[in-house]
C-alpha positions in Angstrom: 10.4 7.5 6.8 11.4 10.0 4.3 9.2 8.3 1.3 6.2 9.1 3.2 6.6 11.8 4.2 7.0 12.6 0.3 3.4 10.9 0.3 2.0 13.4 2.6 3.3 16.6 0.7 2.2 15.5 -2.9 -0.8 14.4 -1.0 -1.1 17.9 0.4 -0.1 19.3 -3.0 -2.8 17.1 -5.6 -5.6 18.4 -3.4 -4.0 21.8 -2.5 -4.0 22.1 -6.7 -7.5 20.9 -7.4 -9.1 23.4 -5.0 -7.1 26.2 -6.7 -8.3 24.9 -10.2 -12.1 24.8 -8.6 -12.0 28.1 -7.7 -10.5 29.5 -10.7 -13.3 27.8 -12.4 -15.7 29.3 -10.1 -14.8 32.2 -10.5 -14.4 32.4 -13.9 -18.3 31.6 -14.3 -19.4 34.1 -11.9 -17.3 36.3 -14.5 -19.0 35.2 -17.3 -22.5 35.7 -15.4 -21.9 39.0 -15.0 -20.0 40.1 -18.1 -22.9 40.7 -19.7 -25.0 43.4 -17.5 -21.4 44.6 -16.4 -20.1 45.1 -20.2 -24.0 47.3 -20.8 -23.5 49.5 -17.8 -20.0 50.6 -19.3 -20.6 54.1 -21.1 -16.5 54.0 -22.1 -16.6 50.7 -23.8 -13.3 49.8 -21.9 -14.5 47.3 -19.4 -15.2 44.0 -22.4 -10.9 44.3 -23.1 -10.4 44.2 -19.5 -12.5 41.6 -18.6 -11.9 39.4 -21.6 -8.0 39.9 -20.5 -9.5 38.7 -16.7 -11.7 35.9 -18.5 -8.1 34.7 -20.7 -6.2 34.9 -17.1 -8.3 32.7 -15.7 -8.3 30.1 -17.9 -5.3 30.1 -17.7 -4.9 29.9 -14.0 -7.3 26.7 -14.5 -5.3 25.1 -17.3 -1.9 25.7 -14.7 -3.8 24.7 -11.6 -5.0 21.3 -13.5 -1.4 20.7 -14.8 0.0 21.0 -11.3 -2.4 19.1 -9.8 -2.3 16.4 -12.7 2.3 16.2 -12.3 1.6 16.0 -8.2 -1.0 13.0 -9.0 2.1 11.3 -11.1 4.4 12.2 -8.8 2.4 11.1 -6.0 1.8 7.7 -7.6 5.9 7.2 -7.8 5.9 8.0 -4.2 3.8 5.4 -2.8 5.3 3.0 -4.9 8.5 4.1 -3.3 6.7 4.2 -0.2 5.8 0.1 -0.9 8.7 -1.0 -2.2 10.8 -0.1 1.0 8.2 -1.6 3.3 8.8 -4.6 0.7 12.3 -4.6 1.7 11.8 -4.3 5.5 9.5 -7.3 4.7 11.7 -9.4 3.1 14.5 -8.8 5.7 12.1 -10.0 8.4 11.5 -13.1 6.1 15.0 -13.9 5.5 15.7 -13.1 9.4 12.8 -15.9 10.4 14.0 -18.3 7.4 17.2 -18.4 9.0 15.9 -19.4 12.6 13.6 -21.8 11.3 16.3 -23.5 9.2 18.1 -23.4 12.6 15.6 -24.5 14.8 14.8 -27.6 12.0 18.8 -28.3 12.2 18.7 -28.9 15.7 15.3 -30.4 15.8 16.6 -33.1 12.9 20.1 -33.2 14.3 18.1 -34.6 17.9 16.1 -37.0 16.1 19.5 -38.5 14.3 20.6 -39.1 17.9 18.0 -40.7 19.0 17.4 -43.1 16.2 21.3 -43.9 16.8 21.0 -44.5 20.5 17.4 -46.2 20.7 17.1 -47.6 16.9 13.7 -46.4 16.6 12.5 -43.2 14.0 10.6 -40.1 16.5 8.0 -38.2 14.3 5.6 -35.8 15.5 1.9 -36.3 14.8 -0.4 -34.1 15.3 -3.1 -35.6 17.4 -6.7 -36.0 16.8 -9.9 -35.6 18.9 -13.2 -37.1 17.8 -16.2 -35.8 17.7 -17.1 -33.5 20.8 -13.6 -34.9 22.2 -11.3 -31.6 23.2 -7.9 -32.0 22.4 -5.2 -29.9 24.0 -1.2 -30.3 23.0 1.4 -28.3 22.6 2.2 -27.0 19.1 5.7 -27.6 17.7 8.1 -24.9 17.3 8.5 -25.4 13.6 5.0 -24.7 13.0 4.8 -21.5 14.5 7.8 -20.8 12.7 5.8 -21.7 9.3 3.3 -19.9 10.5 5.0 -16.6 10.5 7.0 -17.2 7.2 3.6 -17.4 6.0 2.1 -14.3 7.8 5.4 -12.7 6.1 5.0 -13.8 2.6 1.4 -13.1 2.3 2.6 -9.2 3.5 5.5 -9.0 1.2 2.9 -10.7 -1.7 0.2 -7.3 -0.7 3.4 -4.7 -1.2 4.9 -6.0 -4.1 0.8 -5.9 -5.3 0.9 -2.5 -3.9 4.0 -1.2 -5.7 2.5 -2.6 -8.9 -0.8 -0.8 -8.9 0.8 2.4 -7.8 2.9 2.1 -11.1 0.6 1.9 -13.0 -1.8 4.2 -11.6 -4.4 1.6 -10.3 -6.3 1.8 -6.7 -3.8 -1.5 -4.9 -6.1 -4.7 -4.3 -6.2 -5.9 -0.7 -5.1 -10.0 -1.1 -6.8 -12.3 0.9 -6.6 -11.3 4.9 -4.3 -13.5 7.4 -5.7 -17.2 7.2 -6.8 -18.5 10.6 -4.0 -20.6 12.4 -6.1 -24.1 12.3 -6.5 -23.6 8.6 -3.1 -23.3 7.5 -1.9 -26.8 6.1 1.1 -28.0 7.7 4.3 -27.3 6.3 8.0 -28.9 7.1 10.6 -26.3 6.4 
């Protein structure tokens, strides 16, 4: 994907930047620790103008170094939004993809049930069944729920990239939301 591969450069480029400004700086203070004994020992008087023009380029180099590093950390916050956005989009496909065959699945599922109350004049419902205590219950799990079940999976991801995108704007460090919710906890939804 092209937006992350954005990521990676300004990625590259913020710390690539920093280190340059680091060692500016470092040098600059090793400059400044010796000016003194190195300005003494010159008999021609020359050397203070030529490291004061050193000490100037220096700072400088930080002041660039810090501004480059500062535009790639603003840039770099635009690209992961970017970068969150589009895995929004992906997301939301995949939800509208598995909206679509559970709204199909439930069609046929309630079309069935129509036909059955016509031919035997009774209503079919499916309940889920309970054990009691230190009873094991095994059953089959309706397709409609596992298709509720991954809407859910779906929304919860599409909720953590729009939360994503959002934090990235504004310069924040994203939030993880709540982890995926176990299957048995997940309240039972029609769609």
């Amino acid at each position: 994907m092209k937006a992350e591969s954005e990521v990676s450069r300004l990625e590259q480029a913020v710390v690539r930047w920093q280190a340059e400004a680091e060692q500016k700086q470092a040098d600059l203070a090793a400059l400044e620790a010796s000016a003194g004994d190195r300005v003494l020992a010159d008999e021609t008087g020359t050397l203070a103008r030529a490291l004061a023009v050193d000490a100037q380029e220096l700072r400088f180099l930080i002041d660039g170094a810090r501004a480059a590093a500062e535009a790639a950390t603003r840039q770099l916050r635009t690209a992961r939004a970017n970068v969150s956005r589009a895995r929004a989009d992906e997301v939301r496909d995949q939800l509208a993809a598995a909206t679509r065959r559970a709204e199909a699945h439930q069609a046929k599922v309630d079309d069935l049930l129509r036909q059955l109350k016509e031919l035997d004049n009774v209503d079919y419902t499916w309940h889920e069944p309970s054990a009691g205590p230190g009873e094991r219950l095994e059953y089959s799990i309706p397709i409609r729920k596992v298709h509720r079940v991954e809407i859910d999976g779906l929304e919860r991801q599409l909720a953590q990239l729009d939360a994503d995108a959002a934090a990235h704007e504004r310069g924040d460090q994203p939030t993880r939301l709540p982890d995926k919710v176990v299957f048995a906890e997940l309240p039972y939804r029609s769609i």
